[in-house]
C-alpha positions as CSV (number, residue, x, y, z in Angstrom):
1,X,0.0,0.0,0.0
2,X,2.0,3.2,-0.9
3,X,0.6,7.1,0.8
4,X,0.5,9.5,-1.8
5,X,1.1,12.7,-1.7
6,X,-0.8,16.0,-3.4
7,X,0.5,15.2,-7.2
8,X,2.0,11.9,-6.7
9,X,0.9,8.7,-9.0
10,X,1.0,4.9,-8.7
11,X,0.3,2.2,-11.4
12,X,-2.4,0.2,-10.6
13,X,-2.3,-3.6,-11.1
14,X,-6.3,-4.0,-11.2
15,X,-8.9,-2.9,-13.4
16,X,-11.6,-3.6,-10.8
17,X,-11.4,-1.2,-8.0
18,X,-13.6,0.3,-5.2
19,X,-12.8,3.7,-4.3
20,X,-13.1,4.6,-0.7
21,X,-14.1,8.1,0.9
22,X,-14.3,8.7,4.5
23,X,-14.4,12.1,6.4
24,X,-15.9,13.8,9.4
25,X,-19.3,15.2,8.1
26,X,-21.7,14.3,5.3
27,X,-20.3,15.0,1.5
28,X,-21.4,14.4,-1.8
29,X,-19.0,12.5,-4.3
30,X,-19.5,11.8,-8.3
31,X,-16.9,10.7,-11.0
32,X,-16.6,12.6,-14.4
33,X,-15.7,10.8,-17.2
34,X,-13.0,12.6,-19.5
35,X,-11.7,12.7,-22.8
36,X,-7.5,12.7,-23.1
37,X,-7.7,15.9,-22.1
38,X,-9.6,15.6,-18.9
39,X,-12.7,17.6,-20.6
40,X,-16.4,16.2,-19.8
41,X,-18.5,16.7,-23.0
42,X,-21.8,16.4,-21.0
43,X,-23.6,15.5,-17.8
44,X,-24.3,12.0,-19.5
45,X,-20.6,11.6,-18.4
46,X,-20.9,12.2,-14.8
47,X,-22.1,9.5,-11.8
48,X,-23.8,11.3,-9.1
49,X,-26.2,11.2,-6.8
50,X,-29.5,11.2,-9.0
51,X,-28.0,9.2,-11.3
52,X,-25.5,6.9,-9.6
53,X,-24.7,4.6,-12.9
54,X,-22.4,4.7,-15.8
55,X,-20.7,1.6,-17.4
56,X,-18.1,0.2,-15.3
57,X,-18.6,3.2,-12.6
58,X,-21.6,3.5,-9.5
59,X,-21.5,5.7,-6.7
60,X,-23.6,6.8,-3.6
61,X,-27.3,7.8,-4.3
62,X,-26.8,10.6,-1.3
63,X,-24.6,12.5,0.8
64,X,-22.4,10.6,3.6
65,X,-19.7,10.6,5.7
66,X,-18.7,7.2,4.4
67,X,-18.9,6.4,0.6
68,X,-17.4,3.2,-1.3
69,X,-17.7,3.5,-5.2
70,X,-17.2,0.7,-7.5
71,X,-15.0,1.0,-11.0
72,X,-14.5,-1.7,-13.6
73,X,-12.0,0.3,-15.5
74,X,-12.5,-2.2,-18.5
75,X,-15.8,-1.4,-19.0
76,X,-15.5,2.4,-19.6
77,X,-15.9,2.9,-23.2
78,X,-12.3,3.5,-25.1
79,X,-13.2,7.3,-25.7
80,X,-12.3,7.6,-21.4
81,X,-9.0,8.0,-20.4
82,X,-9.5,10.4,-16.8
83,X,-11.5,8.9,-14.3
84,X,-12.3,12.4,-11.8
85,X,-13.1,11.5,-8.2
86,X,-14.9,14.5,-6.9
87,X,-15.8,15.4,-3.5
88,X,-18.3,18.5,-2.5
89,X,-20.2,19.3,0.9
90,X,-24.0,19.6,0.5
91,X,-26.1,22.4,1.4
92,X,-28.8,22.2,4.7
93,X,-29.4,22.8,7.9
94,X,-26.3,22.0,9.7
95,X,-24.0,21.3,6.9
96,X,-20.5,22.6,7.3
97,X,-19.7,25.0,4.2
98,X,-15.7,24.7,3.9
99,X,-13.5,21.7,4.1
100,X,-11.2,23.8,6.7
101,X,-13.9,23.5,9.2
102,X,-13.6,20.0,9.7
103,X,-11.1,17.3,9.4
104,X,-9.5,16.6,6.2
105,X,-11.3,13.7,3.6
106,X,-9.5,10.4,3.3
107,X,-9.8,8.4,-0.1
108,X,-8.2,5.1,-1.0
109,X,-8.4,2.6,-3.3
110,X,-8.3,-1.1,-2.7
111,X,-8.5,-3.7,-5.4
112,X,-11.7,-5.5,-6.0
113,X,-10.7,-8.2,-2.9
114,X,-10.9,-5.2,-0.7
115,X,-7.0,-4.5,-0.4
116,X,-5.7,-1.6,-0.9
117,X,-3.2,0.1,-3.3
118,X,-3.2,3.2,-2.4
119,X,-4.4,6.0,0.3
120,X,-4.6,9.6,0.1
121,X,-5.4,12.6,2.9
122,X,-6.5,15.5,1.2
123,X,-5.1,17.7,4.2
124,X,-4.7,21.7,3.5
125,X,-8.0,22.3,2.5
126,X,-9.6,26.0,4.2
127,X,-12.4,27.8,2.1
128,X,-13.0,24.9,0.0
129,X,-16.5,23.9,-0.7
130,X,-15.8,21.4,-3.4
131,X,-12.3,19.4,-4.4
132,X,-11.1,17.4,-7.2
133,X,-9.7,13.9,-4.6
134,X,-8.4,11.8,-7.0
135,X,-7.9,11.0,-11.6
136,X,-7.3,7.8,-12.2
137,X,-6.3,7.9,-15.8
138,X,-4.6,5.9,-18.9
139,X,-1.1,5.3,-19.3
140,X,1.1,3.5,-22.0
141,X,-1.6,0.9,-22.4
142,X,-2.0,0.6,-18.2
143,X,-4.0,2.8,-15.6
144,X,-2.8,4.9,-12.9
145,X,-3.8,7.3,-10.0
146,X,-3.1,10.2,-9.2
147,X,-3.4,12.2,-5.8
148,X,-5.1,15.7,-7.3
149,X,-6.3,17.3,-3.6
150,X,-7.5,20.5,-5.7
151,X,-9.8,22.8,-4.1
152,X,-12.5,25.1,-5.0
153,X,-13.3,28.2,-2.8
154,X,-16.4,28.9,-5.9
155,X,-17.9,25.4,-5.0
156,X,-19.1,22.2,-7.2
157,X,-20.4,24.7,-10.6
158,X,-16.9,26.3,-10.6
159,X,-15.4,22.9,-10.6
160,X,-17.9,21.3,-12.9
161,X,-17.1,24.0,-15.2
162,X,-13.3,23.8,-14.7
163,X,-13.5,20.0,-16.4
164,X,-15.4,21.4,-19.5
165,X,-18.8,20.4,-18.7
166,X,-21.4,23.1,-20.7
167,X,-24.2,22.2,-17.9
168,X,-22.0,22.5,-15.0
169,X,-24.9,24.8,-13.4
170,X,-27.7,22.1,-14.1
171,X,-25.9,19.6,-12.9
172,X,-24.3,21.1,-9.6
173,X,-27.5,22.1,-8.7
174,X,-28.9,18.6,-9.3
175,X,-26.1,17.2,-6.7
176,X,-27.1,19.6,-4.0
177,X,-30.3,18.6,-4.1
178,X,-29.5,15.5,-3.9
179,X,-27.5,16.8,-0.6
180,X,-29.9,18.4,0.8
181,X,-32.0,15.2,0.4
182,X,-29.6,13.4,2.3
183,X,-29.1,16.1,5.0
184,X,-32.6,16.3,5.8
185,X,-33.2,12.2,6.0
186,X,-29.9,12.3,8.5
187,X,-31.7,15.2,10.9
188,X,-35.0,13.0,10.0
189,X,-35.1,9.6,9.4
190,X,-38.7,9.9,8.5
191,X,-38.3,11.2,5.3
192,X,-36.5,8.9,4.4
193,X,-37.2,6.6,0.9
194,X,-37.7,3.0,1.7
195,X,-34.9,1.5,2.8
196,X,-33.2,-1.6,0.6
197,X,-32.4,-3.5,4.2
198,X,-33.4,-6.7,5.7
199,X,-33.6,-10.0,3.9
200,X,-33.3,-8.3,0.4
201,X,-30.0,-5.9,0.6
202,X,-28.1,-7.7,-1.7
203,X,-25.5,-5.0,-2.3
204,X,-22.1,-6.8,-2.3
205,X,-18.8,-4.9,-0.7
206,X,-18.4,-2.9,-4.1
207,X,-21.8,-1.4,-3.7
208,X,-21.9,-0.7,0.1
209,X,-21.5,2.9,1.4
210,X,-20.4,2.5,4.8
211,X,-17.3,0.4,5.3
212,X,-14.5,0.9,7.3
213,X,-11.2,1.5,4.9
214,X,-9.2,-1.9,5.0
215,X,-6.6,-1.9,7.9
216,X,-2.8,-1.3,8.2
217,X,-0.3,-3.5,9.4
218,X,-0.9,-4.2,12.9
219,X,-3.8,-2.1,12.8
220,X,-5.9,-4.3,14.9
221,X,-8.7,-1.6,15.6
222,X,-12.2,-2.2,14.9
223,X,-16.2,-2.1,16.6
224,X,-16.5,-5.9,17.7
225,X,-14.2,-8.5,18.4
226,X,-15.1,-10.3,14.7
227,X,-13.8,-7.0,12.8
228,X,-10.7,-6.2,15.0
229,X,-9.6,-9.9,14.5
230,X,-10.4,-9.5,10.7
231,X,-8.1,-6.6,10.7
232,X,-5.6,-8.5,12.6
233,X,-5.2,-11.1,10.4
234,X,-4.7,-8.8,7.5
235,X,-2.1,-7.0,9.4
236,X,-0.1,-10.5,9.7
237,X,-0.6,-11.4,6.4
238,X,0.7,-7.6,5.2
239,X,3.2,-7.4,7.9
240,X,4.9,-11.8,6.7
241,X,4.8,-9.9,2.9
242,X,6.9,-7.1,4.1
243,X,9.3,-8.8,5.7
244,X,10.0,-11.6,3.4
245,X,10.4,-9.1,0.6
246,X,13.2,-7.3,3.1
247,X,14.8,-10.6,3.5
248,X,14.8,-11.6,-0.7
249,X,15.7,-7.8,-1.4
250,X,18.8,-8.6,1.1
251,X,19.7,-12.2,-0.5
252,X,19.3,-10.2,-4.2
253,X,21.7,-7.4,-3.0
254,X,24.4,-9.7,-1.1
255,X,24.4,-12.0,-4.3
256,X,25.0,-8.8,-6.3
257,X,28.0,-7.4,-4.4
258,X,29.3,-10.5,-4.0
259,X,30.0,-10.8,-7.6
260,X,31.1,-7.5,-8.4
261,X,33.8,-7.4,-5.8
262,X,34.7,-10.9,-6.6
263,X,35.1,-9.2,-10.0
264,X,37.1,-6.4,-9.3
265,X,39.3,-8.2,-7.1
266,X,40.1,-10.8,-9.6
267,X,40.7,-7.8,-12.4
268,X,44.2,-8.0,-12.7
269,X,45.5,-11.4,-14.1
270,X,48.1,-11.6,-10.8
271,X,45.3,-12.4,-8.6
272,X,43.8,-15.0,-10.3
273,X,46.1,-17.5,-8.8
274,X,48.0,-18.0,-5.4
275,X,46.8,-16.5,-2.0
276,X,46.0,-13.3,-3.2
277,X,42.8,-14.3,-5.1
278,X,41.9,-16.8,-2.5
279,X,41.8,-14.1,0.3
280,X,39.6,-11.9,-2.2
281,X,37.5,-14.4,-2.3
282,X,36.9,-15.4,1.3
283,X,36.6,-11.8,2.1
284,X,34.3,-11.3,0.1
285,X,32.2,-14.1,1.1
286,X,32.5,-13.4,4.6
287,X,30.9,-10.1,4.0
288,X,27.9,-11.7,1.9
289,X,27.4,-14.2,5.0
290,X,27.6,-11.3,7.3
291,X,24.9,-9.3,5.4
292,X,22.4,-12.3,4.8
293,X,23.3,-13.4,8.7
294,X,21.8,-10.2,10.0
295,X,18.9,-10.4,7.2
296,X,17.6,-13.5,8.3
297,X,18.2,-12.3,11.9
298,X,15.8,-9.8,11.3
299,X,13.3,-12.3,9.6
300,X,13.4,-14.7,12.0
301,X,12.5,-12.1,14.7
302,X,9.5,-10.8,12.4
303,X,8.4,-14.8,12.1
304,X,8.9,-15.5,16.2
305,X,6.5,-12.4,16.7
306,X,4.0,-13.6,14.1
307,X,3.9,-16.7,14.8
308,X,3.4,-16.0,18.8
309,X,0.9,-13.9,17.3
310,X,-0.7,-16.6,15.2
311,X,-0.8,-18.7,18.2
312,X,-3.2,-16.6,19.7
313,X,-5.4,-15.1,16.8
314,X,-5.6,-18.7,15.6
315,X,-8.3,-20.4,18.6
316,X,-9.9,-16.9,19.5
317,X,-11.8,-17.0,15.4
318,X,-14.9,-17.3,15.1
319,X,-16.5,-20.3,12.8
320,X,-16.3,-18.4,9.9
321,X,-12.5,-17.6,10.1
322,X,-11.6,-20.6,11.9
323,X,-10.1,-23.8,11.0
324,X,-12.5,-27.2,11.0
325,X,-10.7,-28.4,13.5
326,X,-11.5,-25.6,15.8
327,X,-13.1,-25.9,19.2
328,X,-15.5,-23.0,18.1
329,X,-17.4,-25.9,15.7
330,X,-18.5,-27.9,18.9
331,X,-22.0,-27.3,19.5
332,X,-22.0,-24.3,17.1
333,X,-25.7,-22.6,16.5
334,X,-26.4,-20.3,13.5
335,X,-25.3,-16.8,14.2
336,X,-28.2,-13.8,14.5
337,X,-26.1,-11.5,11.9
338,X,-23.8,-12.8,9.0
339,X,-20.1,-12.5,9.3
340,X,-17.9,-10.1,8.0
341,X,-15.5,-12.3,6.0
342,X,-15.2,-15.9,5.3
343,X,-12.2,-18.5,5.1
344,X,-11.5,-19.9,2.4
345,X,-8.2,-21.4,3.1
346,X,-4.6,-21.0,4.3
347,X,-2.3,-18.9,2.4
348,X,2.1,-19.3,3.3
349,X,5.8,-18.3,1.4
350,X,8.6,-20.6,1.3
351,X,10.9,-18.7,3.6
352,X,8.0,-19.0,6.0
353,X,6.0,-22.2,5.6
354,X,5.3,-23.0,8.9
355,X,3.3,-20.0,9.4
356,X,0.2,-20.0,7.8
357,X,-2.2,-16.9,7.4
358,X,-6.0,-17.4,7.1
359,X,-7.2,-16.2,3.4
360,X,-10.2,-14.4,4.4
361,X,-12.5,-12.8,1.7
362,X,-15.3,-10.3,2.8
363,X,-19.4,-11.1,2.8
364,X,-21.4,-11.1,0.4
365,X,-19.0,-12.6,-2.5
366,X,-18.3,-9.5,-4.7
367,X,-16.7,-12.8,-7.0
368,X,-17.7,-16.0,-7.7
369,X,-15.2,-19.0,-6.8
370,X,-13.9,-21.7,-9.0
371,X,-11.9,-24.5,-7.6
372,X,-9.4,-25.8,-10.5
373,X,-9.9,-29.4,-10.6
374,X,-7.1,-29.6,-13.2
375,X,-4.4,-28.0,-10.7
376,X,-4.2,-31.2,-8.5
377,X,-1.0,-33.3,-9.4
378,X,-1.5,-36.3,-11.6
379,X,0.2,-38.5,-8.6
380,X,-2.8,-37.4,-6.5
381,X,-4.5,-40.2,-8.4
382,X,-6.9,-40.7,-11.5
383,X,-8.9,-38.1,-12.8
384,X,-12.3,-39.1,-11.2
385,X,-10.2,-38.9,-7.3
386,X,-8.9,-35.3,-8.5
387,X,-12.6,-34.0,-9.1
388,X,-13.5,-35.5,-6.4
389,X,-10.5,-33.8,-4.1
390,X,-12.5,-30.4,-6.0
391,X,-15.8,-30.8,-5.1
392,X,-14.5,-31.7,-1.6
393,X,-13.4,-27.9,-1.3
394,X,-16.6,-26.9,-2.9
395,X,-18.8,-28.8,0.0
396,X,-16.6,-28.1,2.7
397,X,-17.4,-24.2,1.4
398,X,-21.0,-24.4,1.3
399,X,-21.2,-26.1,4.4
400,X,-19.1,-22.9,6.0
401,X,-21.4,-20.3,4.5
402,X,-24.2,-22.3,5.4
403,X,-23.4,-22.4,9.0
404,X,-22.3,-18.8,9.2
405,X,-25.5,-16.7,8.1
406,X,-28.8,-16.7,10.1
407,X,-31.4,-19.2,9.7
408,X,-33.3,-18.8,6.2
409,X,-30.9,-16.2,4.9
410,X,-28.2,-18.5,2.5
411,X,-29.5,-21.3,0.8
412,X,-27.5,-23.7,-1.8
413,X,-28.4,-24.6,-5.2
414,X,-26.5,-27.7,-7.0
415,X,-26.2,-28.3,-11.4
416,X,-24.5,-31.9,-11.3
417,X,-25.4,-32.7,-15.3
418,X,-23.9,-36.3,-14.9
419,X,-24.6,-37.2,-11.3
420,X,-20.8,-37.3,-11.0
421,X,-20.7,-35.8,-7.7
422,X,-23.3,-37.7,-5.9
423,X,-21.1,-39.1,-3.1
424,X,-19.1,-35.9,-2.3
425,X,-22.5,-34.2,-2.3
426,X,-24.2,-36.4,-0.3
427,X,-23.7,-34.9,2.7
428,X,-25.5,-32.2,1.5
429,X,-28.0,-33.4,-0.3
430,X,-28.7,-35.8,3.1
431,X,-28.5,-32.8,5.6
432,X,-31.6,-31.0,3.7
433,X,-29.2,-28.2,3.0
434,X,-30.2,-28.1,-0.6
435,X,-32.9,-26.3,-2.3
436,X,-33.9,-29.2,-4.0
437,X,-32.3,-32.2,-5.7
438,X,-28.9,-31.9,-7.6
439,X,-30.0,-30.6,-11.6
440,X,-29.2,-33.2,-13.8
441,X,-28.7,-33.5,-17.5
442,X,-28.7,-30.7,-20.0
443,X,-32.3,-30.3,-19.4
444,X,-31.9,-30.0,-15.8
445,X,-29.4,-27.3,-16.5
446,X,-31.2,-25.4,-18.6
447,X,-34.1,-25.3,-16.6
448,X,-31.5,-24.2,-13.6
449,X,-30.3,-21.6,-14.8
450,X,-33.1,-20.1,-16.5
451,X,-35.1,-19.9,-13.1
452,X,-31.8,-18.1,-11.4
453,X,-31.6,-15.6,-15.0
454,X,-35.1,-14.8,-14.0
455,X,-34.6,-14.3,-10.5
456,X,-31.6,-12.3,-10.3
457,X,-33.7,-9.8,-13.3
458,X,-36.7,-9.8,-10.9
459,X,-34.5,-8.7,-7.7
460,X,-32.0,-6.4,-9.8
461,X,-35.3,-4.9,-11.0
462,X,-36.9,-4.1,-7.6
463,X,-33.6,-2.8,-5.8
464,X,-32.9,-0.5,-8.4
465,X,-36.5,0.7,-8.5
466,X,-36.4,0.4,-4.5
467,X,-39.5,-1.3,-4.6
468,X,-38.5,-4.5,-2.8
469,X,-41.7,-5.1,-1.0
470,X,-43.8,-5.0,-4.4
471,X,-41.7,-9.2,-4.9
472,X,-44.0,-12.1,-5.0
473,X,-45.9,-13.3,-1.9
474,X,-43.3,-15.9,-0.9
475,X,-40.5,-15.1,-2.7
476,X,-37.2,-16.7,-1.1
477,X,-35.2,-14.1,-0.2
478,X,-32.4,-16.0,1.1
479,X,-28.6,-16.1,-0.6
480,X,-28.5,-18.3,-2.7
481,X,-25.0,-20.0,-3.5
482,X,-25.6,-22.2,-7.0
483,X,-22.4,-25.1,-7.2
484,X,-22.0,-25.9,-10.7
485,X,-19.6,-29.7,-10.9
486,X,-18.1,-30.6,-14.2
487,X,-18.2,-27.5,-16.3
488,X,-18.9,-27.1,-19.0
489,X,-20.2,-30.7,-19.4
490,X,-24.2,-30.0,-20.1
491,X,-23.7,-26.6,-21.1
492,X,-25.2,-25.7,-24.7
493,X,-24.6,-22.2,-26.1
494,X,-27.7,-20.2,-24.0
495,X,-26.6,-22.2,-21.2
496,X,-23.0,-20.2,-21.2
497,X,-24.5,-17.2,-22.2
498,X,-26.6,-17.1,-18.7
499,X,-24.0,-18.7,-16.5
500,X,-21.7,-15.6,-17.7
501,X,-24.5,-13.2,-16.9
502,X,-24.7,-14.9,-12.9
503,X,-21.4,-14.8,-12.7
504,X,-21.4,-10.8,-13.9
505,X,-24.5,-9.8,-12.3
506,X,-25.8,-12.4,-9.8
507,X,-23.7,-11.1,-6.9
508,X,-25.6,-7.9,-6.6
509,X,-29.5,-10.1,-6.5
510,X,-28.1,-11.9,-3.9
511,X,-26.9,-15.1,-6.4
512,X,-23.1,-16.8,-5.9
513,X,-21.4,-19.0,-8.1
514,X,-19.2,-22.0,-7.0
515,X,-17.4,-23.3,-10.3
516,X,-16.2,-26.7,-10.2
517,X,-14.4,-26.8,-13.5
518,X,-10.8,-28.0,-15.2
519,X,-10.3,-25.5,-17.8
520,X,-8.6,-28.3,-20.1
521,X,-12.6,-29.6,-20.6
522,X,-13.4,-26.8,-21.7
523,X,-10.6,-26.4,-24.3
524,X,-13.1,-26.7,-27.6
525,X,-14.2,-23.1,-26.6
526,X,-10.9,-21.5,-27.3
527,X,-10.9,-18.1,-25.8
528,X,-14.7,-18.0,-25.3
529,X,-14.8,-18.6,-21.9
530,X,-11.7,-16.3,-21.0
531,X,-13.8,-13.5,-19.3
532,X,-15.6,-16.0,-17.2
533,X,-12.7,-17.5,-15.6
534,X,-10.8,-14.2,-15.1
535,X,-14.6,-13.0,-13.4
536,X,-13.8,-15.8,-10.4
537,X,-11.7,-16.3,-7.8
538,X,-9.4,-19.2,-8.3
539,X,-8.8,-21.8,-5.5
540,X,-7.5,-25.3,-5.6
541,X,-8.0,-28.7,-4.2
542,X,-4.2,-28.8,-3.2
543,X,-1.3,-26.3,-2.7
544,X,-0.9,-24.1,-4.8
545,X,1.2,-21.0,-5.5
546,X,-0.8,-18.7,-7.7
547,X,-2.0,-16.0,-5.8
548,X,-0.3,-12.8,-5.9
549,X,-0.3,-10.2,-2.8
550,X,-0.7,-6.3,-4.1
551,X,2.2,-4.9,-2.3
552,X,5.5,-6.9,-3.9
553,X,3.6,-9.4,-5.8
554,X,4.7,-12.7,-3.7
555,X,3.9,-15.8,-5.0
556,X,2.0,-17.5,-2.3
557,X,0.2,-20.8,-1.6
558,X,-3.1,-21.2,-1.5
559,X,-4.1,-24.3,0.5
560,X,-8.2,-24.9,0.9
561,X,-9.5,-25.8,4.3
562,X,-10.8,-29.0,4.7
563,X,-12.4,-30.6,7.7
564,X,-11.1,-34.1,8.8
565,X,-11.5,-36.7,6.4
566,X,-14.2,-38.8,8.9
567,X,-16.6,-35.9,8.0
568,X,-17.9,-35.8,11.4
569,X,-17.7,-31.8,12.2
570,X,-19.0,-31.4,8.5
571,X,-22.1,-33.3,9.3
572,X,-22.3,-32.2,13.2
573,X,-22.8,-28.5,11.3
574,X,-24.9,-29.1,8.7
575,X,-27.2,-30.8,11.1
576,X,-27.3,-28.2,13.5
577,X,-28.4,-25.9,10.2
578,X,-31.2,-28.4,9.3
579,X,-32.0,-28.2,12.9
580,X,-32.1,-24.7,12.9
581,X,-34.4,-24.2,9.9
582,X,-37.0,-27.3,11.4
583,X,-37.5,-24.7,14.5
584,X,-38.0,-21.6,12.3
585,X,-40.7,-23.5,10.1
């Protein structure tokens, strides 16, 4: 995570972003869309409160002291190239009208998994009533951001009309009213709109307004004991990636000197031979050994603390961070609020392999999940044991999402076209857990995913229309987590097309996919099914080094968590969820 400065830049390694603003008092915030030059050609080109949506850009519908937008830099049309963050306070009763008055606006931007790349304070600020925060914009075939901080004592028109927008009036006085539509629901929570909360807010991370920024190393701080031991483990996990890249940046600059003054010492042909070149040498070894002695001293102090610290994170998680071999599983009942992350598994480096940091990915699933069936090695066994070792994972999944949310509130959905995966899913399909028998067939998957299409355009429907309570008398409004084994076997052209728009859309209606899939099956489609599997988050049935960490891009290894083979904790929980559900009948 690099602090920028006003005027500094940083590459950034995603296209799919969230953009987070926090301050101390209400403020509006849109994003302009610009030309090469920066220049907005209309209001068209403008997210904002009142009209919150532009391809690959949303924002806040109202003023807040708290605002997370979502970008999908790939979906702005080619014609962008400046992405404008801008921030402005709203007029009302009680609203502060300069930035000086109050503390100075934070903005950072994580990476669609919810770490971040970069922060920025926008501190110096006085008669301000509206500021340009941050441009992310296009660079030699890459995107960057860029820390702007640039005020405007004139307010939001002044600025409007500063980026070349002809209706910079119209539309500044379309965001204030928009603020002071927010002011007066935060002195009034009468008049209010109706709210989009309960069983059907199916806003993901990416959509949410109020979130706390992700933490800093050993930033530990948070409002419960769930969310202050979420940010502790993604201070460890930060904290083991700084560290090991000290120690390899050490090893790379011992090796380096090493040879150059082995070099130089051997430059004149008199040294080459006899004691003079031998002393050269051991000299100049004993000062590689000394630097990588006191590099790995360091290390090994920063992996003693860790690990002590490990030692007593680890048994204080709750179920949904913990392992399954956990105490916590024992008599477990289903929480009264869903968790704020999940586990999906264990991630470690080589230099540090005995310390291994819970990969924890934050509720609801802004990304569907495929577990790589083709990633196991071939000496794991024949190809029916390695998808089997895959849908493994994808069971032992469900069953932790299942047993983390609230009675009624996540529900799993299986496509099994060849019945392939009857005995892993057994447990499942035994427990009642499911929403109804495994689809089979191409028939079965058709009909499958035709019901979810329709679903997830019903819900999208009413939350953007707010009219939630106008869905069907009876309509399930529970998660719903759909585990597709054996892809793409069963699939026909429309049955793609509609498994690509649940993996694109279904997240936000409350629909998850779990993709149980070796890509190699799937080879006839060529590069059709490219944007599908760079949609989901890949995970595998075995250790596996493929995931990358934002700060100095270590390789580390991914390895799932699995309960004991006997299955026993798997089925104590899922009972204990079928219990649960008999009582709230």
């Amino acid at each position: 995570m690099a602090e920028l400065v006003r005027g500094q830049n940083h590459p950034l390694p995603r296209t799919r972003l969230e953009i987070l603003i926090s301050a101390e008092v209400p403020l509006l915030v849109a994003v302009a869309l610009g030309d090469e030059g920066g220049r907005v050609h209309d209001g068209h080109r403008i997210a904002r409160p009142g009209a919150p949506a532009l391809p690959g850009i949303e924002v806040p519908r109202t003023a807040a002291a708290e605002h997370r937008l979502s970008a999908d830099l790939g979906e702005l049309p080619d014609a962008v190239h400046r992405v404008t963050v801008l921030l402005a306070l709203p007029e009302g009763p009680g609203a502060e009208s300069r930035f000086g008055a109050t503390g100075a606006p934070r903005a950072a931007v994580t990476d669609a998994d919810g770490t971040e790349i970069v922060r920025f304070t926008l501190a110096g600020l006085d008669a301000e009533s509206a500021v340009v925060a941050l441009e992310l914009y296009r660079r030699q075939g890459g995107w960057k951001v860029r820390a702007v901080g640039q005020g405007y004592a004139e307010g939001l028109t002044a600025l409007l009309a500063d980026l070349g927008l002809p209706e910079a009036r119209e539309v500044a006085e379309a965001m204030r009213e928009a603020g002071r539509l927010g002011v007066a629901q935060a002195a009034d929570p009468s008049k209010a709109r109706p709210s989009l909360g309960g069983p059907v807010d199916y806003a993901h991370p990416g959509r949410q307004a109020a979130r706390q920024p992700q933490p800093v190393a050993g930033d530990a701080m948070g409002r419960s004991m769930e969310e202050r031991l979420y940010n502790q483990v993604w201070g460890m996990f930060e904290d083991l990636a700084r560290s090991t890249a000290a120690l390899r940046s050490a090893a790379g600059f011992a090796a380096a000197r090493l040879d150059l003054e082995i070099d130089d010492a051997l430059a004149d042909p008199r040294a080459r031979t006899g004691g003079a070149g031998d002393a050269a040498r051991r000299a100049a070894q004993a000062r590689h050994d000394e630097l990588m002695g006191r590099a790995r001293a360091a290390h090994d102090r920063d992996l003693a603390q860790l690990t002590a610290e490990a030692e007593v994170v680890e048994p204080a998680l709750p179920p949904a961070y913990a392992r399954w071999d956990s105490p916590v599983w024992q008599g477990h009942r289903l929480p009264a609020e869903p968790p704020r992350a999940v586990r999906l598994g264990d991630l470690h480096l080589p230099e540090s392999a005995s310390l291994r940091i819970p990969m924890l990915v934050r509720l609801p699933l802004e990304r569907g999940l495929w577990i790589d069936s083709g990633a196991v090695p071939a000496d794991f066994g024949d190809a029916a044991v390695r998808r089997r070792s895959a849908l493994d994972v994808a069971v032992a999944l469900a069953a932790r999402l299942l047993a983390v949310h609230p009675v009624g509130e996540f529900s799993v959905q299986v496509v099994d076209p060849a019945g392939t995966g009857a005995g892993p899913l057994g447990v499942l399909t035994r427990s009642g857990a499911l929403t109804g028998p495994p689809a089979r067939g191409t028939a079965g998957v058709a009909q499958a995913l035709e019901s979810l299409t329709r679903r997830v355009d019903l819900v999208r429907m009413a939350i953007g229309g707010g009219a939630t309570e106008a869905l069907p008398d009876g309509f399930d409004t529970a998660r719903r987590l759909l585990i597709v084994n054996d892809f793409p076997q069963g699939f026909d052209d429309r049955a793609l097309t509609r498994l690509r728009f649940l993996a694109d859309e279904g997240p936000v209606a409350g629909v998850h996919l779990l993709l149980v899939a070796d890509p190699a099956d799937a080879a006839e489609y060529g590069s059709l099914l490219d944007p599908l599997w760079r949609s989901l988050t890949r995970l595998t049935p075995s250790p596996d080094d493929h995931f990358a960490d934002p700060w100095v891009g270590h390789a580390w290894t991914f390895e799932p968590s699995l309960p004991a083979q006997d299955g026993a904790v798997l089925q104590q929980v899922l009972g204990a969820v079928s219990d649960a559900r008999i009582k709230g009948k």
